[in-house]
N, C-alpha and C positions, 0 to 999 in steps of 0.2 A: 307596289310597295304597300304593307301594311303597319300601322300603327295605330296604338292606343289612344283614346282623346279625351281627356276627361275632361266636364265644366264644373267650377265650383260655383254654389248660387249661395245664398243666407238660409234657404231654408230646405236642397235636399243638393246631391253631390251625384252628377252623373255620367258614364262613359259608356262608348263602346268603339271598338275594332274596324277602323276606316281604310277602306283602299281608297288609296291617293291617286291613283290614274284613272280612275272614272267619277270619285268623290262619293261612292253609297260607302252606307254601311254594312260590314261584313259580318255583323251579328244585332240584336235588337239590344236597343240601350240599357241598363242595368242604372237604377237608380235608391242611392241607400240617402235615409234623413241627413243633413248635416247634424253634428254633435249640436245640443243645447248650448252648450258652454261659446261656443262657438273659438275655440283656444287653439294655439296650432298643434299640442300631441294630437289631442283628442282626432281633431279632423285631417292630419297625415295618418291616425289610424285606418279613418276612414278611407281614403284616398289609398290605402294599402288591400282595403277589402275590397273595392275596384279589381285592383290591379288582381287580386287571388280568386275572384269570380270567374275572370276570364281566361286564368291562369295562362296568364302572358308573362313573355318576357322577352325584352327591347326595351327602344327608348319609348319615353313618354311625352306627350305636350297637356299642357294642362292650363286651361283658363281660369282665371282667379279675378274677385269680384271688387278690386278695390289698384291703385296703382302700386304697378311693380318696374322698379330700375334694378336691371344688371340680377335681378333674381331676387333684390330685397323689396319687402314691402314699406313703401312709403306714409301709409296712410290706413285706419282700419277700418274705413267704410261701414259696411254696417255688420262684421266683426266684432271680435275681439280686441281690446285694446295692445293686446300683451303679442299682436302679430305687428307691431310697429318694431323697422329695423331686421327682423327675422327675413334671414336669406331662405326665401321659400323653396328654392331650390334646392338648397344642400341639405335644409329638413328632409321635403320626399326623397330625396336620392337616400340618407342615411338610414331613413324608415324603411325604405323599399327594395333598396340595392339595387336601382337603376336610374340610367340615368334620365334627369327630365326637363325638359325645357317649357316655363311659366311665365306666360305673358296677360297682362289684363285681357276682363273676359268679353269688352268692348270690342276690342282692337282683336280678338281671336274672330268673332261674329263677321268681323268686317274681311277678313282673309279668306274665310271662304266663300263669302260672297262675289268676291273678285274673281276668286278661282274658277268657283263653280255657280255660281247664282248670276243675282241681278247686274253686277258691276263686270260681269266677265265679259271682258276685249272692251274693257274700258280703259282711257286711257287720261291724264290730265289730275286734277287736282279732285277727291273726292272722299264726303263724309258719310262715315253709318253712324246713325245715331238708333240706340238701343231702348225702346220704351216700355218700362217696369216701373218696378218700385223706385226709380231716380229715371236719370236721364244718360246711360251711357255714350260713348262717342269715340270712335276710331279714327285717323285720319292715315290717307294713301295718296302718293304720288307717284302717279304711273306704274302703279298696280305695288311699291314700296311702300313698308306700314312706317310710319311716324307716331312713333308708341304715344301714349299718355298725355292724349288730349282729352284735358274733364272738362267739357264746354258747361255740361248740368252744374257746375260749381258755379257759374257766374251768377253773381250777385243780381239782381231786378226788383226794382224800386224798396220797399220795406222787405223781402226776402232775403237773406244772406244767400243762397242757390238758390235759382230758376227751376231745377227740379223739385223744390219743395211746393211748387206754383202751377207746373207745368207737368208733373210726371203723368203716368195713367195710374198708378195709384190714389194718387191726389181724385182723377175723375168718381173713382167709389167711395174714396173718404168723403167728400164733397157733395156727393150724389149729382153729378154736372150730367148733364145732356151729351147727347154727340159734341151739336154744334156749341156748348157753351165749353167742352174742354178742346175743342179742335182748336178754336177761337186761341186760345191758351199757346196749343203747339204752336201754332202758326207767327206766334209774335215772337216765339224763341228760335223757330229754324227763321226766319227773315233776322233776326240779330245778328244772330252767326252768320248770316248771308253777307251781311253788311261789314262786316269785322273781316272775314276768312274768305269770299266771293269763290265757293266751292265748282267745281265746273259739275258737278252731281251730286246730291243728297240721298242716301240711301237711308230706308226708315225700316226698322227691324223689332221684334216685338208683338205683341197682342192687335196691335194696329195695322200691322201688316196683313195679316189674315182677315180682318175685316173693312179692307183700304174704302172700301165704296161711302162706307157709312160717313169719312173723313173728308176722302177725296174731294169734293167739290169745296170745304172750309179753308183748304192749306193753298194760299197763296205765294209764290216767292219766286225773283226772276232767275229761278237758274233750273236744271230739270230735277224732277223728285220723283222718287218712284219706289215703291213696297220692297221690301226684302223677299226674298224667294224660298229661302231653306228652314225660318223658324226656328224650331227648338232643337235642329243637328248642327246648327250652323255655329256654334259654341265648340261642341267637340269636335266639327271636322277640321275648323278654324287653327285650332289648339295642334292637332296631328299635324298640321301643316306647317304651323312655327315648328314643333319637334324636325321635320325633315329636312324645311331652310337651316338650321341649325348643322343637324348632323349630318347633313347629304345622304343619299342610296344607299 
């Protein structure tokens, strides 16, 4: 089975063409600027020019950068204010004329990783946490996703969010060390440790790809381990909500 996977990020919008029974990609990803404006016509146009690049048609799944309940956006992350409320869903369907299934693009990263990455024939209680410009966060039990868990919102000591404190952003605004921003991670996933006692923490993101430089800073008693797929692991994630949804 093939379907389309888009991720939407704050600063470009990208997809391509995933077979779900092996998890590659069946074409090379296609990535257009998101809109400045960052408003929802503008970027379901975009999300449209996607969809006409690859000149597809089916369903879609699409990861989006801020939380989504039942298809509406809750909150406008680092968006547009004016995507607050707006059923993300029935926007791309009405733009696109297909249908599409849109889940945060945390919680997409974490489903393919189960499926096909690090977390696969995992079983038990476990988190991906996404490291960017904030702190994203998925949570699964027994391979089921438990949408819109925003652990980077928790508050830490004068911070209103811990991803204002902790992200990898924060490491180049800052100009931090390895060891002086790992330092950082580590006192946030042992938080969550203590709060949510995850049976696996999965860590996905810029950090992933260079786990060595970290690995030995991040302390915590439960197991932890690199994300595997990077920067497909958004659209394949996304494909994968689209199929749970619509079946075969």
């Amino acid at each position: 089975m093939e379907i389309l996977g888009i991720d939407i990020g704050g600063s470009g919008i990208k997809g391509a063409i995933v077979n779900l029974h092996t998890g590659e990609l069946c074409t090379p990803k296609f990535r257009i600027p998101t809109p400045k404006s960052r408003k929802p016509e503008p970027m379901a146009r975009a999300v449209e020019a996607i969809i006409q690049h690859f000149e597809y048609e089916g369903i879609v799944g699409c990861g989006f950068p801020t939380i989504i309940k039942k298809g509406v956006c809750k909150d406008e992350g680092n968006l547009h204010k004016d995507w607050v409320g707006v059923n993300v869903e029935q926007l791309f369907e009405k733009t696109t004329g297909f249908n599409f299934t849109v889940i945060n693009d945390a919680d997409a990263a974490g489903l393919a990783e189960l499926n096909f990455g690090a977390g696969q024939d995992e079983e038990g209680f476990i988190l991906m946490i996404t490291v960017g410009t904030g702190l994203g966060s998925g949570a699964y039990f027994d391979g089921e996703l438990i949408p819109n868990f925003e652990l980077g919102q928790l508050s830490y000591n004068e911070y209103e969010k811990i991803e204002d404190w902790a992200a990898s952003s924060i490491k180049k605004k800052e100009d931090l060390s390895y060891k002086k921003w790992a330092k950082r991670f580590n006192v946030f996933i042992n938080h969550i440790f203590k709060v949510l006692n995850p049976d696996l923490i999965l860590v996905g993101g810029g950090i992933s790809k260079h786990w060595k430089k970290y690995d030995e800073y991040l302390k915590v008693n439960t197991r932890l381990a690199p994300a595997k797929l990077r920067n497909t692991a958004g659209i394949l994630g996304a494909a994968i909500a689209a199929k749970n949804l619509y079946g075969d």
